[in-house]
C-alpha positions as CSV (number, residue, x, y, z in Angstrom):
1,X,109.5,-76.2,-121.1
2,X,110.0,-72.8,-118.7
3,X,109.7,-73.4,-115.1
4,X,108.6,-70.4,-113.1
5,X,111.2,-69.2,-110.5
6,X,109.7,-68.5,-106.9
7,X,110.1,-64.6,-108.5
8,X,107.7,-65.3,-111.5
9,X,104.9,-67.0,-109.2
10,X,104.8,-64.1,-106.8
11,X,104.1,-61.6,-109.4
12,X,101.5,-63.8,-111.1
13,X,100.1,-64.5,-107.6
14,X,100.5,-60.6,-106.6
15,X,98.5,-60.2,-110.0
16,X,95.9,-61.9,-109.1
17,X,95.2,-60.6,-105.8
18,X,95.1,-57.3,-107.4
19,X,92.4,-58.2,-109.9
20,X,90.3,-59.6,-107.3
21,X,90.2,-56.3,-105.3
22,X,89.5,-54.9,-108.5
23,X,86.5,-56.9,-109.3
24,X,85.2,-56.2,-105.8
25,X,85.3,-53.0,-105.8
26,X,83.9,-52.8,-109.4
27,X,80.8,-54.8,-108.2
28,X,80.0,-52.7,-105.6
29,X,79.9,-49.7,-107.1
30,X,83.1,-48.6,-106.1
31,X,84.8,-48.2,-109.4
32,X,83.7,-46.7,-112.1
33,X,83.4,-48.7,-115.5
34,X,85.9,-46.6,-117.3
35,X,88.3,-47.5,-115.1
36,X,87.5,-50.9,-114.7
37,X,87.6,-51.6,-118.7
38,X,91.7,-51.2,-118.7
39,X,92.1,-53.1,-116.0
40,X,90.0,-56.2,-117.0
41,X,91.5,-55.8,-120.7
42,X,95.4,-55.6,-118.7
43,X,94.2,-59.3,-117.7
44,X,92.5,-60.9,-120.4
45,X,88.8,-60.2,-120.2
46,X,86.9,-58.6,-122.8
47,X,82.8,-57.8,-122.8
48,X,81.6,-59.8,-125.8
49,X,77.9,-59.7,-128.1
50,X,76.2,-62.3,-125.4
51,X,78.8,-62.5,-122.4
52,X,82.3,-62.0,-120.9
53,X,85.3,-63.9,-123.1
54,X,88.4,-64.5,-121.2
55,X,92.0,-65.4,-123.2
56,X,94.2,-67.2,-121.7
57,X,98.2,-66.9,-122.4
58,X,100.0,-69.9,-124.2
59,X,103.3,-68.3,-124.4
60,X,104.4,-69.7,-127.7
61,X,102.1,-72.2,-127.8
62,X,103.4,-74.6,-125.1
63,X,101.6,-76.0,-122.6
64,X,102.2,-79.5,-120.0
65,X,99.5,-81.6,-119.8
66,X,98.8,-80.5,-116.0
67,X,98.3,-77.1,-117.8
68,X,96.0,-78.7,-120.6
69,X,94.1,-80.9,-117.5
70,X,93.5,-77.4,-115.7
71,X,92.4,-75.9,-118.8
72,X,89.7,-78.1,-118.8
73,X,88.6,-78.1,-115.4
74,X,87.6,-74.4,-115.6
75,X,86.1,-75.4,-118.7
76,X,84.2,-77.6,-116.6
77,X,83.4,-75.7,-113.6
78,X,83.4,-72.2,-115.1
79,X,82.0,-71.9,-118.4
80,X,80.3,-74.5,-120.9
81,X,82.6,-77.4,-120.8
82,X,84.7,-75.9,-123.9
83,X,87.5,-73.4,-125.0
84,X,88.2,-72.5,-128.5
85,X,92.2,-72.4,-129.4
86,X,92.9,-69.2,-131.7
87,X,95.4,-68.0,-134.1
88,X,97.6,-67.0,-131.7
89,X,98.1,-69.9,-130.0
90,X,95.8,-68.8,-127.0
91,X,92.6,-70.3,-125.5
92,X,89.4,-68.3,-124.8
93,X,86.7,-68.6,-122.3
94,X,83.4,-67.6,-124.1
95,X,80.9,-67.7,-121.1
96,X,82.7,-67.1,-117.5
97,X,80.5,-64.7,-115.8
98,X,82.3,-61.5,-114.5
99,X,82.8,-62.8,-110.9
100,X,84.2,-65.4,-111.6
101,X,87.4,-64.5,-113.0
102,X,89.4,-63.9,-110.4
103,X,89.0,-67.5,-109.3
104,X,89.9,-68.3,-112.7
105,X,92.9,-66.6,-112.9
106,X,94.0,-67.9,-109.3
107,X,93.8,-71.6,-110.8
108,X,95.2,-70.9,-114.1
109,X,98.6,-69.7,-111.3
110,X,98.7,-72.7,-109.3
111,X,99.7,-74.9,-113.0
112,X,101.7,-71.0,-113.9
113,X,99.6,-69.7,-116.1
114,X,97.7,-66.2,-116.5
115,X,96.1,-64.0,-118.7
116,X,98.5,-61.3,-118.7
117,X,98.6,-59.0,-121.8
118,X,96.6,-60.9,-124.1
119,X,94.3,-57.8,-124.6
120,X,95.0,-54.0,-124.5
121,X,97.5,-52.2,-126.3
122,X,101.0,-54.1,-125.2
123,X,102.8,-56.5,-126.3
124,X,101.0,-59.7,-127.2
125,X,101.9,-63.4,-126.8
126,X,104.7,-64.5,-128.9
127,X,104.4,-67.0,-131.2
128,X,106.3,-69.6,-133.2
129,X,106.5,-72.7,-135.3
130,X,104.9,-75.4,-133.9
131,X,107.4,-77.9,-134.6
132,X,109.9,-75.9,-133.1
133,X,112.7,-78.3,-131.6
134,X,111.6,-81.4,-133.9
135,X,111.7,-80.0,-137.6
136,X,115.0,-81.0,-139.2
137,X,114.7,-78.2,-141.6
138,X,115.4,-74.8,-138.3
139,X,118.7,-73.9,-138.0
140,X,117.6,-73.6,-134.0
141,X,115.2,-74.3,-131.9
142,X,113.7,-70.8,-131.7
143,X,111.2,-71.2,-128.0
144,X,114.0,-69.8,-126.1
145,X,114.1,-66.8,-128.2
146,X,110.4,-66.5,-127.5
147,X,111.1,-67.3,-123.7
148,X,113.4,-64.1,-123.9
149,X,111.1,-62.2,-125.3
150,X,108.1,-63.0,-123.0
151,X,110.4,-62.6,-120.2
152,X,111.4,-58.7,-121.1
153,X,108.0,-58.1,-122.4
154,X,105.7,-59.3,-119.7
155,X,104.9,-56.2,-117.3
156,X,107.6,-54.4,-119.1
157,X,106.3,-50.7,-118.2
158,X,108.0,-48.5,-120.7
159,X,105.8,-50.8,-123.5
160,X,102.2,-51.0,-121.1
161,X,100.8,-48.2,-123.4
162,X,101.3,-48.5,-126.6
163,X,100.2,-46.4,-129.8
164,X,98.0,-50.0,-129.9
165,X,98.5,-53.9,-129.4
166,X,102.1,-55.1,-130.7
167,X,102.8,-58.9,-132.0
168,X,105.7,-60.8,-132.5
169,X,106.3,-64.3,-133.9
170,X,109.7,-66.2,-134.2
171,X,110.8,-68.7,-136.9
172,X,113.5,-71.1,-136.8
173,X,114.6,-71.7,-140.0
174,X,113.2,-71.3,-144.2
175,X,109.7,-72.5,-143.4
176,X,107.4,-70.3,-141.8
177,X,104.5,-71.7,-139.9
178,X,103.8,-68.8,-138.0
179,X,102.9,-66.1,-140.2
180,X,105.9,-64.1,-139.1
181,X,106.0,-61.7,-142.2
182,X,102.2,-60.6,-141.2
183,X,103.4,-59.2,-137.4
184,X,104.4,-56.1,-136.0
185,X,108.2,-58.0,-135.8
186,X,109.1,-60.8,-137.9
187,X,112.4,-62.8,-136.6
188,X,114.0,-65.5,-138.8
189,X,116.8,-67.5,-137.5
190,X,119.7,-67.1,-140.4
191,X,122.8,-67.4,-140.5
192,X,125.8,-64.9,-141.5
193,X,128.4,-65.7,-144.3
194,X,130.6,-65.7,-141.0
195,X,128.8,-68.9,-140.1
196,X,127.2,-67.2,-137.1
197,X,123.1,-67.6,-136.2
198,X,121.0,-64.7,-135.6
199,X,118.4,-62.8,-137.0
200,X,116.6,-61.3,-139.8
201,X,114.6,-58.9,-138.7
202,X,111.2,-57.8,-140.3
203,X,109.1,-55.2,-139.1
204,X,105.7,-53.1,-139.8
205,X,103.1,-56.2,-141.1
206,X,99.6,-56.9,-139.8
207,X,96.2,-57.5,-141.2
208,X,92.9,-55.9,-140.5
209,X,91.9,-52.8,-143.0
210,X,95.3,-52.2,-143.8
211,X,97.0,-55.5,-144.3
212,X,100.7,-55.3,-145.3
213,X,103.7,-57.6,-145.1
214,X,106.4,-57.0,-143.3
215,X,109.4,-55.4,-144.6
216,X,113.3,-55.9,-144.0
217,X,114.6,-53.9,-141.4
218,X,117.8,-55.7,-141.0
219,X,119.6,-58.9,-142.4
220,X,121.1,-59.9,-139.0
221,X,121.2,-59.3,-135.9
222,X,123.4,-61.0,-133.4
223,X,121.3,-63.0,-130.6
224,X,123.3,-61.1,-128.0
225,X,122.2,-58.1,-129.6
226,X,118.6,-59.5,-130.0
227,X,116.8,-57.6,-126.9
228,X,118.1,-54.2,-127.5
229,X,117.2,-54.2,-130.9
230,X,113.7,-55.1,-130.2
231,X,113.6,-52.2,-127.6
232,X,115.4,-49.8,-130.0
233,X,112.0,-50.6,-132.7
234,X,109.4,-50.5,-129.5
235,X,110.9,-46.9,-128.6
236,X,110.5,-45.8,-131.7
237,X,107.4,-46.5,-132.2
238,X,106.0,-46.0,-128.7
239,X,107.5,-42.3,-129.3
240,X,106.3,-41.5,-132.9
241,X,103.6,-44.0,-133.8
242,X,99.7,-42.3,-133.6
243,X,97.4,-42.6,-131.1
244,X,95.0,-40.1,-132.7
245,X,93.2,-42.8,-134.3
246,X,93.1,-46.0,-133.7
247,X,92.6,-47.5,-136.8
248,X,95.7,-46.0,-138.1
249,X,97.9,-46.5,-135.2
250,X,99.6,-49.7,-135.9
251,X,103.7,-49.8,-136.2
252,X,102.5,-50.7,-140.2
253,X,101.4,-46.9,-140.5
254,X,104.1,-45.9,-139.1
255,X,106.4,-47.4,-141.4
256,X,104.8,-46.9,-144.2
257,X,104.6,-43.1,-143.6
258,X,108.2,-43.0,-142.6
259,X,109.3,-45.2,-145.2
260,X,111.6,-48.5,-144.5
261,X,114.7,-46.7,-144.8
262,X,113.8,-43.8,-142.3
263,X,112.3,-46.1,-139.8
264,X,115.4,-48.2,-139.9
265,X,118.3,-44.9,-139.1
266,X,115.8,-43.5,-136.4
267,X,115.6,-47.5,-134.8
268,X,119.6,-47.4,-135.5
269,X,120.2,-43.8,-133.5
270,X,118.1,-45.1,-130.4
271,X,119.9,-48.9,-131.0
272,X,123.4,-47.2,-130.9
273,X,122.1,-45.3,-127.0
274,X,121.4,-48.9,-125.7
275,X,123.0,-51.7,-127.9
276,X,125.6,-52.2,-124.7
277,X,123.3,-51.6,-121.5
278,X,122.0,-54.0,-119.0
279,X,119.7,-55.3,-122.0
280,X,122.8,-57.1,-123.8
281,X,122.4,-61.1,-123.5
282,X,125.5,-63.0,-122.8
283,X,126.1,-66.2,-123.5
284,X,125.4,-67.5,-120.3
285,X,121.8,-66.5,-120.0
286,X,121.0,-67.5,-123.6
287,X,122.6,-71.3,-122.1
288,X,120.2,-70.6,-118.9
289,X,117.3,-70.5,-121.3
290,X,118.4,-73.3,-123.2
291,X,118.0,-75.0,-120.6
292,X,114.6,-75.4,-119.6
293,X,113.8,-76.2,-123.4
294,X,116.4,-79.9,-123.4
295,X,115.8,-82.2,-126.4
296,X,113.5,-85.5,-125.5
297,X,114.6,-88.6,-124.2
298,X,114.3,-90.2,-127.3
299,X,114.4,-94.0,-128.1
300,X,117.2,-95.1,-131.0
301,X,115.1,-97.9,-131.3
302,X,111.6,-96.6,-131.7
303,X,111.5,-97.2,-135.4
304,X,108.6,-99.6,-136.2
305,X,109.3,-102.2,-139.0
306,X,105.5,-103.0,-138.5
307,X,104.3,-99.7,-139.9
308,X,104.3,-100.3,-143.6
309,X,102.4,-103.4,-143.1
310,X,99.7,-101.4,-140.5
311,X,99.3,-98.6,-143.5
312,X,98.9,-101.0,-145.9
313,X,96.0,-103.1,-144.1
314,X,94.2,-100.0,-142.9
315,X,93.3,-97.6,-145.5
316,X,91.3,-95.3,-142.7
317,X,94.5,-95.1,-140.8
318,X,96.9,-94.5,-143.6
319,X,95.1,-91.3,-145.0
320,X,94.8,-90.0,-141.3
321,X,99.0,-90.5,-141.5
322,X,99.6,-89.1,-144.8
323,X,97.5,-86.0,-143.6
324,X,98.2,-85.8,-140.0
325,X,101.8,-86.8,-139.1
326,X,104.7,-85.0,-140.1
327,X,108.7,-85.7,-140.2
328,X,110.5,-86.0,-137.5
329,X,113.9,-85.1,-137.1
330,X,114.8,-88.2,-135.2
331,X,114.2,-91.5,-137.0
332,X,111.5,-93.8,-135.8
333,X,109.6,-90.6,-134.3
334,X,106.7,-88.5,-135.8
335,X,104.9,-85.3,-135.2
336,X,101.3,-85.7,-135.0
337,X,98.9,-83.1,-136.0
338,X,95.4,-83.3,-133.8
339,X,92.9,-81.8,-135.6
340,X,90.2,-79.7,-134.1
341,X,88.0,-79.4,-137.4
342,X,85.9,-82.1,-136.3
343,X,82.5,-82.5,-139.1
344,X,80.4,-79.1,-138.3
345,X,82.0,-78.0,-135.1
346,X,83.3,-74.4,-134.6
347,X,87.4,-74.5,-136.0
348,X,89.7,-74.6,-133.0
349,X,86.7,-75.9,-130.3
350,X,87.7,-78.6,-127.6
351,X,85.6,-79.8,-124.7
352,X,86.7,-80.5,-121.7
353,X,86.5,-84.2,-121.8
354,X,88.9,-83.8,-125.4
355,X,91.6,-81.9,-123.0
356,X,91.7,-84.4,-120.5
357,X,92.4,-87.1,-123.2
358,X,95.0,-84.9,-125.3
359,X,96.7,-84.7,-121.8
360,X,96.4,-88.0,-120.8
361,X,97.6,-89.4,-124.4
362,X,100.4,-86.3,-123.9
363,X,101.8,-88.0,-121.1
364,X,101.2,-91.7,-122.8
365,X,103.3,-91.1,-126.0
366,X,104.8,-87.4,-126.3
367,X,107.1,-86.6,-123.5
368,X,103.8,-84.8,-121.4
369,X,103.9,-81.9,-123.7
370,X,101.0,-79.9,-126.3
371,X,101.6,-77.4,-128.7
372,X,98.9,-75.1,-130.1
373,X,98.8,-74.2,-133.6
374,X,98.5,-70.5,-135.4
375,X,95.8,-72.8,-137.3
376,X,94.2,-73.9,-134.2
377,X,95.1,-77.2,-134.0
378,X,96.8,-78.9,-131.8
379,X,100.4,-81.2,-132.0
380,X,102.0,-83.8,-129.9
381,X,105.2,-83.3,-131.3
382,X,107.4,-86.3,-130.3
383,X,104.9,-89.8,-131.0
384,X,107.0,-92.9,-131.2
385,X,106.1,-95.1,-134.9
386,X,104.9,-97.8,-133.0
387,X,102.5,-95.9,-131.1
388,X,101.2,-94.3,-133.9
389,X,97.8,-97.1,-134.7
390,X,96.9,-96.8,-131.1
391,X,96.6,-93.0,-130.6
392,X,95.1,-93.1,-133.6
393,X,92.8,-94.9,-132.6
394,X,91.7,-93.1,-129.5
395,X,91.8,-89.9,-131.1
396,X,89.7,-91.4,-133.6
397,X,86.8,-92.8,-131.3
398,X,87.2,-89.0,-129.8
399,X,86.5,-87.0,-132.8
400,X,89.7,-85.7,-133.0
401,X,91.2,-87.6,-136.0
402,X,89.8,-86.0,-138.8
403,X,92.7,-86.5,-141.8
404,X,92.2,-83.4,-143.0
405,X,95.6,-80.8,-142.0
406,X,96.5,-78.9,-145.0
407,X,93.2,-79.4,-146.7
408,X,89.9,-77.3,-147.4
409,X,87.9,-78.2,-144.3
410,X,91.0,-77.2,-142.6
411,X,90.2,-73.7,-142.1
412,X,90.7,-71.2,-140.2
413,X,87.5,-69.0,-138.6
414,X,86.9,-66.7,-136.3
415,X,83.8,-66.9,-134.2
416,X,81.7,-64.3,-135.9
417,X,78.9,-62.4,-135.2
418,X,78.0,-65.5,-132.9
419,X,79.9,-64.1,-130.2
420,X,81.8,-61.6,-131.0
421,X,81.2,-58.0,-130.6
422,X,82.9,-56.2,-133.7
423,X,81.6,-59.0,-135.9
424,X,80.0,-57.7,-139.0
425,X,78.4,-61.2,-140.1
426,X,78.4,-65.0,-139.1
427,X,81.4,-67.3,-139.8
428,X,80.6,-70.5,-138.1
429,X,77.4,-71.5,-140.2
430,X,79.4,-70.9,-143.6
431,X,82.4,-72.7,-141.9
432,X,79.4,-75.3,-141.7
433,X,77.9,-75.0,-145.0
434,X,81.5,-75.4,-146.7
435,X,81.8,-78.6,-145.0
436,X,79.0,-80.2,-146.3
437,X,80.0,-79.5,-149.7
438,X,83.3,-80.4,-149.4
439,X,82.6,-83.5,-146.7
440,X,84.1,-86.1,-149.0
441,X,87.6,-86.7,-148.0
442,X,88.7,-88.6,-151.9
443,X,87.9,-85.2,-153.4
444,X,89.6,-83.0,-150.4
445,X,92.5,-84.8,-151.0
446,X,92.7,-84.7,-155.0
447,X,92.4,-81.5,-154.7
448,X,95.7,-81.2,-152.2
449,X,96.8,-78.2,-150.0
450,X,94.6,-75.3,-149.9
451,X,94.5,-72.6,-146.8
452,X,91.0,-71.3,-146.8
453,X,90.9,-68.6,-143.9
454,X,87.6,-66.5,-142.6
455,X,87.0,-63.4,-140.9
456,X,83.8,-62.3,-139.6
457,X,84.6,-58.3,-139.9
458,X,87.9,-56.3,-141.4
459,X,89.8,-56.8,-137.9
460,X,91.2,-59.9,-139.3
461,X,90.8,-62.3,-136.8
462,X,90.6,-65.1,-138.6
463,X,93.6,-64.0,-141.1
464,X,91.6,-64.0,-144.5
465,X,94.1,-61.5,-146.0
466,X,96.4,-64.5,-146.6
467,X,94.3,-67.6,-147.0
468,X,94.8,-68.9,-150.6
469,X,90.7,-68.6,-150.5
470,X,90.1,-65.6,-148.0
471,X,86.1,-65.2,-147.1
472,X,85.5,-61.5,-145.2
473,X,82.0,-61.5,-144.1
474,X,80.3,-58.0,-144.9
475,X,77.2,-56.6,-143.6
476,X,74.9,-55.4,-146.4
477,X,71.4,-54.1,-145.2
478,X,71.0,-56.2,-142.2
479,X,72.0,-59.5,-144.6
480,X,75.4,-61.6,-144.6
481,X,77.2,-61.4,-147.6
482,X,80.9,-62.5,-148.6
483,X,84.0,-61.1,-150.2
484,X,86.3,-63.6,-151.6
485,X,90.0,-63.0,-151.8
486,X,92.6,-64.9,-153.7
487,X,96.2,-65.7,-153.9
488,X,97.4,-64.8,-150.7
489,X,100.0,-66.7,-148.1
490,X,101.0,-66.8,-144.6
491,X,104.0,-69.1,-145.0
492,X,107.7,-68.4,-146.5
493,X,106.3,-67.3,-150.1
494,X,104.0,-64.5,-147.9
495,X,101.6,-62.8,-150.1
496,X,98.3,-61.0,-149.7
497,X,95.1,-62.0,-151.3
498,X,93.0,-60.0,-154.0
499,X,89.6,-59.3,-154.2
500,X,87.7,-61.7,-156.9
501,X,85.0,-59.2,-157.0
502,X,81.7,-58.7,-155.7
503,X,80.4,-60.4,-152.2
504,X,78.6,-63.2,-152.9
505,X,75.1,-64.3,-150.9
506,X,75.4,-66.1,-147.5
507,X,73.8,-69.9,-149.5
508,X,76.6,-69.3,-152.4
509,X,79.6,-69.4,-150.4
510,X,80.3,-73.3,-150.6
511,X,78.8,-73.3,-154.3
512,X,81.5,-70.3,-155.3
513,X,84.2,-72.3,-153.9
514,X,83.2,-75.2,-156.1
515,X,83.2,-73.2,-158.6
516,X,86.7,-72.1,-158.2
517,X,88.1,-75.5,-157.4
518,X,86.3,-77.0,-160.8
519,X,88.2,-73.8,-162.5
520,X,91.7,-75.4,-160.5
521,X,91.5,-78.4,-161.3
522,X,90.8,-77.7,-165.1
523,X,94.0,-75.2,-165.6
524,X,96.2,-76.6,-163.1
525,X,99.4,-77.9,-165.3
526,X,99.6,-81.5,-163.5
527,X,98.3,-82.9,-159.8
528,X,101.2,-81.3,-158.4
529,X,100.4,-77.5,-158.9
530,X,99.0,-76.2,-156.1
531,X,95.7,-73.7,-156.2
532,X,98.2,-71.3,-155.1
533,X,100.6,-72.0,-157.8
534,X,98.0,-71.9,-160.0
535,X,96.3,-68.8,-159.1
536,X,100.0,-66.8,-159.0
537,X,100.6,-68.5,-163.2
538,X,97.1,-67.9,-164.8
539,X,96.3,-64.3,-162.8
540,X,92.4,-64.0,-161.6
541,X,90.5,-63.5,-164.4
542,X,89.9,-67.2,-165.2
543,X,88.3,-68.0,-161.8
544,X,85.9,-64.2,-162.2
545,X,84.5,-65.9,-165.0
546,X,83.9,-69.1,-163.8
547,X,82.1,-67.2,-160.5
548,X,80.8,-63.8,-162.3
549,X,80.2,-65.3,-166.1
550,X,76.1,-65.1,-166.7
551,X,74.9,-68.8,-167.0
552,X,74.3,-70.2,-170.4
């Protein structure tokens, strides 16, 4: 992984010292709270429903397990001995008190991490596939490309005040497990009928009240060419895009005003002033990057002729392998997903004492190395065949081996009304009630892969726009109720979800759902039509009357 030079600590370090003066002289009086909101947003901190929330930036999800270990010591020593991973692959502090932040964001520097720009209108943390480097299917690895990119991004100050915040996520190959087609930029690694890898380039998606996909802006772009075409489309927008109104000053509104086709010959014009300048990669520091991101030390002879024989005695660990380990590109190696949809606990929490293991079983049998999920959950990516029983079994004993990846418990949520500020209604007690319903793991699986996402308010968080089974918490009179969506996709096949119809009450959530799952499983064509498929053939109608229909 990236290695800061002795250039990238000082200005993380110089950062810091500036925030702490700023806090100071906040606190005493000496700064006015207008002024201090930008500046504690320019480093992370937001002022939340019960106390301050700090995020913390995973640049593209990876992190060391000394990163992971310090993680949870300020867990530990500065808030309440958790941190909840989110959707874009950072962690959040829920409780630090004000104060204490700049001490938090000294720490996080000595392991060479900070908070930078993951608030306030800028751009965000890229993100990526989280099996980036070990899925046979990517063309490239594509965390060097994100390395780029956080590399001309970070304190970049033509792009420190944007229209609003600005997101960017990188796939390697035809799967999409970052919900590319859903960001401000989509970039797909393809290659040319010359043979030659670049990128597609998408542009104008995003969620919240106006949720659109992301269209084609171009069908390749070489890698040299990669960074001034990215500034070419931030020009543009930082130039024309609103800032008026907020809720209509996203690069999606932009686009869609313009038009694809417009947006693309003004992005061309600017491209053509700066396609050759300083901005151009060559070849050399594309290699430079490469660098830092070498393939594992693998072991040709990690393949375990034992396993077959270990699934078939233990039916407990065979179901956690079938739903939590993935293909690896190298034979005898697996990619382990660790879930963090432990039975009734918030989607995406970890403790502190659950850090210190991930790292110490990171450093025992994957190379010292975590990714984070867009689905927060977590992945040591390169786990030996014949290690597999034994982390299983410590992540097991640690609550952290739940088989459920790609199933209906496996949801993602946003904290809600619980915590946050713009929170309409509550997530985390329906995220609670639908796994109670749905607690027994023979019936999770016969029912197979389904992407149930939740938002606590139209902001999205929690990416319900493109969950097969969205749930948007609304605010009626004081009470929770719930809109369901259906149909909708974050991966290759991206689609947005439609309303079923009415909210339903805050106790029918988990009863609707049944409802709709009863309805799958009695028009699905066989057991290997997925609700999605399903949903996409038969049209909505069929689950509205199975939900809406007046009982007999």
């Amino acid at each position: 992984m990236y290695q800061y030079t002795e250039v990238d600590q000082k200005l993380v370090d110089e950062r810091v010292a500036q925030y702490r003066d700023q806090t100071r002289r906040f606190l005493a009086g000496e700064l006015p709270d207008e002024e201090f909101r930008a500046l504690r947003l320019m480093n992370g901190l937001y002022i939340q429903r019960l106390a301050p929330m700090l995020r913390v930036a995973i640049p593209y999800g990876l992190m060391s397990s000394r990163q992971l270990r310090k993680l949870a010591h300020i867990a530990r020593t500065y808030d309440k001995g958790y941190g909840h991973f989110t959707t874009r692959t950072n962690i959040q502090y829920n409780w630090p008190t004000l104060e204490s932040v700049p001490d938090i964001l000294a720490e996080l520097a000595e392991v060479q991490m900070h908070a930078i720009q993951t608030s306030g209108n800028c751009i965000r943390n890229t993100t990526t596939d989280p099996y980036a480097g070990v899925n046979a299917n990517e063309l490239e690895d594509p965390r060097p490309y994100c390395e780029i990119i956080r590399q001309w991004s970070t304190l970049n100050p033509e792009f420190a005040y944007l229209p609003r915040k600005f997101k960017i996520a990188v796939t390697g190959g035809p799967d999409d497990r970052a919900a590319s087609q859903v960001h401000d930029i989509g970039l797909h690694l393809v290659k040319n009928d010359a043979g030659e890898i670049g990128f597609e380039v998408l542009v104008g998606g995003g969620l919240g009240r106006t949720p659109v996909i992301g269209k084609q802006i171009s069908p390749f772009v070489a890698k040299h060419d990669l960074l001034t075409y990215l500034e070419a489309i931030l020009r543009v927008y930082n130039l024309h895009g609103r800032r008026d109104n907020k809720y209509k000053a996203r690069i999606k509104i932009l686009v869609g005003a313009l038009g694809v086709d417009k947006f693309r010959e003004m992005v061309e014009q600017e491209w053509a002033q700066i396609r050759d300048s300083e901005l151009k990669l060559t070849d050399a520091e594309i290699e430079r990057i490469k660098g830092h991101f070498t393939p594992f030390d693998y072991d040709a002879g990690a393949v375990d002729n034992d396993l077959d024989a270990k699934l078939a005695a233990d039916e407990d660990f065979r179901t956690w392998y079938e739903r939590n380990t993935v293909n690896h590109k190298v034979a005898g190696y697996r990619i382990v997903v660790v879930s963090l949809k432990p039975y009734l606990k918030p989607a995406g929490d970890i403790s502190d004492g659950q850090m210190d293991l991930v790292a110490d079983l990171a450093d025992r049998y994957s190379g010292g190395e975590i990714r984070a999920t867009h689905d927060q959950n977590l992945v040591l990516a390169d786990v030996k065949q014949g290690d597999l029983y034994a982390l299983w079994q410590v992540l097991a004993d640690n609550n952290l081996a739940r088989p459920n990846i790609g199933t209906l418990t496996d949801m993602i949520v946003c904290p809600g009304f619980d915590y946050c500020s713009l929170a309409n209604a509550r997530t985390l007690n329906i995220a609670d009630q639908i796994n109670e319903k749905f607690e027994q793991v023979d019936y999770l699986h016969d029912i197979g892969n389904i992407r149930v996402n939740m938002s606590g308010c139209i902001n999205a968080c929690g990416h319900h726009h493109v969950g097969h089974i969205g749930i948007l918490g609304v605010d009626k009179k004081g009470e929770d109720w719930y809109q369901l969506t259906l149909g909708g996709s974050s991966e290759a096949d991206a689609s947005l979800g439609k309303v079923l119809g009415k909210a339903v009450p805050a106790d029918e959530v988990a009863n609707t759902l049944e409802k709709l799952l009863l309805t799958y499983i009695e028009l699905r064509d066989s057991e290997q039509e997925s609700f999605l498929e399903t949903v996409r053939r038969v049209g909505l109608d069929p689950f509205k009357e199975s939900v809406y229909a007046p009982a007999h």
